[in-house]
DRENMI-924563 format. One line per field, with one value per residue (C-alpha): x, y, z; residue in three letters. Coordinates in nm, 2 decimals. Each point is the difference from the previous one (the first is absolute). Layout:
# DRENMI-924563
xx [X, ...]
yy [Y, ...]
zz [Z, ...]
rodo [ala, ...]
***
This chain:
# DRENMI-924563
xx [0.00, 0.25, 0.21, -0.26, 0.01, 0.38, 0.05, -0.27, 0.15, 0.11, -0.34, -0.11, 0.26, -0.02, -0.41, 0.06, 0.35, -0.14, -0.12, 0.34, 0.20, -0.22, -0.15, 0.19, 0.31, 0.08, -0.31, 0.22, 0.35, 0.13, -0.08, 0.19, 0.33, -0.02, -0.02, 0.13, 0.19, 0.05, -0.11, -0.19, -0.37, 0.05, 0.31, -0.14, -0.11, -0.34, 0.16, 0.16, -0.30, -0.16, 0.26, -0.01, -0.36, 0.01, 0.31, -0.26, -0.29, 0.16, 0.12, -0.37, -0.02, -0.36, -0.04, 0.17, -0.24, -0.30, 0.12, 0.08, -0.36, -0.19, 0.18, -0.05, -0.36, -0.08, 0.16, -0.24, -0.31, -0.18, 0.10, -0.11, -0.35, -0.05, 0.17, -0.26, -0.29, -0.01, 0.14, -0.30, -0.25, 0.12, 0.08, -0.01, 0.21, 0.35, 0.19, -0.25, 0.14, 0.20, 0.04, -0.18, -0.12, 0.08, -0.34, 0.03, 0.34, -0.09, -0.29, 0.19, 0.28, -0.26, 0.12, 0.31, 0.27, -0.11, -0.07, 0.31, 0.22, 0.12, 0.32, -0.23, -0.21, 0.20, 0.21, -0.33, -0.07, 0.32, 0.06, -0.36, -0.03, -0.25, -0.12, -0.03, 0.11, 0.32, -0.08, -0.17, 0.28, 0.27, -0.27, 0.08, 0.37, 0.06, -0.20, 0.15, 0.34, -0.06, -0.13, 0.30, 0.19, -0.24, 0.08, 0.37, 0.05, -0.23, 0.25, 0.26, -0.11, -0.10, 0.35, 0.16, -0.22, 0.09, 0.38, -0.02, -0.22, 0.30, 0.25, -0.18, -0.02, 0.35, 0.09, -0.20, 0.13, 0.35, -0.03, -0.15, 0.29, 0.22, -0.23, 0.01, 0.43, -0.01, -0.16, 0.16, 0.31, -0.10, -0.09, 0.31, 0.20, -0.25, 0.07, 0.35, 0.03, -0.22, 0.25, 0.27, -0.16, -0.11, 0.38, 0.12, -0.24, 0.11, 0.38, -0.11, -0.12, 0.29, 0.19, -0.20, -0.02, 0.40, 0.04, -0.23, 0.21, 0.32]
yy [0.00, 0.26, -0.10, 0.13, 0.36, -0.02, 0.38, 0.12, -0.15, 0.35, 0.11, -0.28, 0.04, 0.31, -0.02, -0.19, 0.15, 0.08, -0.38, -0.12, 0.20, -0.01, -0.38, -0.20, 0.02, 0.04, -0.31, -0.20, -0.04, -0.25, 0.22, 0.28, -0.22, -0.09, 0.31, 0.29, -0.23, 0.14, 0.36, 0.17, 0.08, 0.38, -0.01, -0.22, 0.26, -0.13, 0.00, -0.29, -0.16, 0.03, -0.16, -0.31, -0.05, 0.05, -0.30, -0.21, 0.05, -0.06, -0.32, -0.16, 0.08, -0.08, 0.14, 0.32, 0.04, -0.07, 0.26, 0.25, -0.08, 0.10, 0.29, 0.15, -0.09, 0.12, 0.34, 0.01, -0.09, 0.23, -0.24, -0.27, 0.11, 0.10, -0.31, -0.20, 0.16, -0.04, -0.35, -0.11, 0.14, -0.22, -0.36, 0.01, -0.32, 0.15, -0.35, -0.13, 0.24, -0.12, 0.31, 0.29, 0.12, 0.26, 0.16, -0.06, 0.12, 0.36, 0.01, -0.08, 0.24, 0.29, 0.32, -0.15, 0.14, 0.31, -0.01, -0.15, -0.02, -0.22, -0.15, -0.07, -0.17, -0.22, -0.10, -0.03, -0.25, -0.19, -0.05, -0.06, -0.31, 0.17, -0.23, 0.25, -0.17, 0.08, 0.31, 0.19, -0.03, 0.11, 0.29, 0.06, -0.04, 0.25, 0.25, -0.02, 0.00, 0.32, 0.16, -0.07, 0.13, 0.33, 0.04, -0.03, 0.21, 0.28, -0.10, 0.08, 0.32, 0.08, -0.08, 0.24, 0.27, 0.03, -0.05, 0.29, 0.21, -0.07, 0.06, 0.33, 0.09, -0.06, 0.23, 0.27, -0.04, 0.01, 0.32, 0.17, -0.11, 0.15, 0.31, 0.04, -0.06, 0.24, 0.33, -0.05, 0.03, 0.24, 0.21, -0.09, 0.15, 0.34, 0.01, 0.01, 0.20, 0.27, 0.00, 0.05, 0.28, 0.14, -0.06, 0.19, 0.30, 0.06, -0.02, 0.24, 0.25, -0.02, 0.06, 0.32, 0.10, 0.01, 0.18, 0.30, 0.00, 0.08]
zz [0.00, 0.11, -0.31, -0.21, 0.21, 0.09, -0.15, 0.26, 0.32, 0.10, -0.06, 0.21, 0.24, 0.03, 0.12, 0.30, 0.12, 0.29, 0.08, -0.13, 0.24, 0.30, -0.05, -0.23, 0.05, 0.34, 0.08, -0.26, 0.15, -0.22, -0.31, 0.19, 0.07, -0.36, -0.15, 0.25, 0.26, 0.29, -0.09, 0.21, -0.20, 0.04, -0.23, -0.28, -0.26, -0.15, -0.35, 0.12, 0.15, -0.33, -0.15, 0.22, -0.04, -0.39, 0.03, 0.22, -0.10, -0.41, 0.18, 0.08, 0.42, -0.06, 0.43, -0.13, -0.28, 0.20, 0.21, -0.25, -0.17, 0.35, 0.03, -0.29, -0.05, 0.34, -0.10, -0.30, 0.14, -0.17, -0.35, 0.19, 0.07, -0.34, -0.15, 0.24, -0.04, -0.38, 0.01, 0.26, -0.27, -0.24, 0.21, 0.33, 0.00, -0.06, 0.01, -0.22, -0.25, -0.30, -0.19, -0.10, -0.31, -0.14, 0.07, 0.29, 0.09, -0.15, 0.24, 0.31, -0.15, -0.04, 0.11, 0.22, -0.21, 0.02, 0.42, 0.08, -0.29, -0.28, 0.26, 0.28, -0.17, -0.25, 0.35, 0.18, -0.28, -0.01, 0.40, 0.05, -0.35, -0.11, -0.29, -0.28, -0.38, -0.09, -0.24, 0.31, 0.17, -0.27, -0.04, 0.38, -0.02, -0.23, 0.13, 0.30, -0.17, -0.21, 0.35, 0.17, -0.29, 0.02, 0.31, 0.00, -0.31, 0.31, 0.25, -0.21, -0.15, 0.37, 0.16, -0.31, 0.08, 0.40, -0.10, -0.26, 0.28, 0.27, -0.28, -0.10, 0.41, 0.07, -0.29, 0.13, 0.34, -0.16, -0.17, 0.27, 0.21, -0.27, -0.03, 0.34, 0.04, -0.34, 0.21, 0.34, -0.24, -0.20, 0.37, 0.16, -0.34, -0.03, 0.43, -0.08, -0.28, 0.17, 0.34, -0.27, -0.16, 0.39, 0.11, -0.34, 0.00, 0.35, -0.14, -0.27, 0.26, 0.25, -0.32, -0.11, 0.35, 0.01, -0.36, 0.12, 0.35, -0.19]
rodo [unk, unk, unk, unk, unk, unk, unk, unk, unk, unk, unk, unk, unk, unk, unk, unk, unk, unk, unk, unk, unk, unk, unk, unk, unk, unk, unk, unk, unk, unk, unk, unk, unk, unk, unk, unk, unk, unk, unk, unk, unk, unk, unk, unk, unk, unk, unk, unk, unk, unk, unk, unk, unk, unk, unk, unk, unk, unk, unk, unk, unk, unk, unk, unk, unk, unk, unk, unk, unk, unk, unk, unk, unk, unk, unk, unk, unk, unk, unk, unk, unk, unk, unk, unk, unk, unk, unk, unk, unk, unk, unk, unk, unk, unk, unk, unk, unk, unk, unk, unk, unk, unk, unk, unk, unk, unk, unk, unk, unk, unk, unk, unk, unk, unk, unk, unk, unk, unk, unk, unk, unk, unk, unk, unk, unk, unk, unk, unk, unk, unk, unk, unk, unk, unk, unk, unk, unk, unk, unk, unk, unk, unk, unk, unk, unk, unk, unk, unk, unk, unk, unk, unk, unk, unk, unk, unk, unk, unk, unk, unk, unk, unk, unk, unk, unk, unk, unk, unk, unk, unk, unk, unk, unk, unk, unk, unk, unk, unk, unk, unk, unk, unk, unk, unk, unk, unk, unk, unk, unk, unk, unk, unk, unk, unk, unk, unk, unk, unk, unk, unk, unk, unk, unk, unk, unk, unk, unk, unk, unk, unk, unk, unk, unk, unk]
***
């Protein structure tokens, strides 16, 4: 199952870090020791947990991916309700349920992309077997693939834009600094230059002063 989704386990991951952190892996000490060894849990950075469930759960730890399937549906209960509700109005019987048409499918897939998105869903499908033919689900696949790429390509565009914002800040704050080092030199030249010309118009006088004395 996860093989299928193995470019979304950070996606997945990522849903339930909280329950990975605080539940999993310290209630799991042999997954600790083989992973993190002795480490304490407050210096192994997620990332890292991430990559030791992708390696496990890749592997078949059918316990992990019970787990991991809980989790996440129980942070998208919202899917589930809606997933359910349509299902029960077509067989109430879920076990009983070979595969569904494609008629059907499109009525329990009313409206759900556009609630919760086309990710959420297509993983709500695949974690959860959802028994949709194969072309429903390749439908949901790349949906979710292009959405993921949509929002990337925002992510991206986003990230540029604060780093050209901070760029454009730290220029301003650089030319006011010069600005500002500019005048007090300026000052500190027309200060001096105007004790000069105090200190020589005074020498001028003294001078004059002396000329009409003689």
């Amino acid at each position: 199952m996860f093989a299928k989704i193995e470019t979304w386990l950070p996606e997945i991951t990522a849903a339930i870090k909280k329950d990975i952190k605080v539940d999993y892996v310290p209630g799991t000490p042999e997954f600790h020791r083989k992973y993190f060894g002795n480490r304490p849990l407050s210096r192994i950075p997620f990332e890292e947990m991430q990559e030791a469930f992708g390696k496990e759960l890749l592997a078949g730890n059918e316990e992990m991916a019970e787990w991991v399937v809980n989790r996440w549906v129980f942070q998208h209960g919202d899917v589930y309700t809606h997933f359910a509700e349509r299902m029960m109005g077509i067989n109430s019987e879920f076990d009983q349920i070979k595969e569904f048409t494609v008629g059907e499918s499109e009525q329990i897939l009313k409206g759900a992309v556009e609630s919760f998105g086309a990710a959420t869903v297509y993983l709500f499908s695949v974690l959860n077997q959802v028994v949709f033919p194969a072309s429903v689900l390749e439908k949901l696949r790349v949906a979710a693939e292009a959405e993921k790429t949509s929002a990337q390509t925002a992510e991206v565009s986003a990230q540029q834009t604060t780093d050209l914002n901070k760029l454009i800040d730290r220029h301003q704050r650089e030319m006011t600094r010069l600005h500002d080092k500019y005048e007090q030199k300026v000052s500190g030249v027309l200060k001096k230059y105007t004790t000069d010309v105090e200190a020589l118009k005074s020498q001028i006088r003294a001078l004059q002063k002396q000329l009409t004395t003689k």
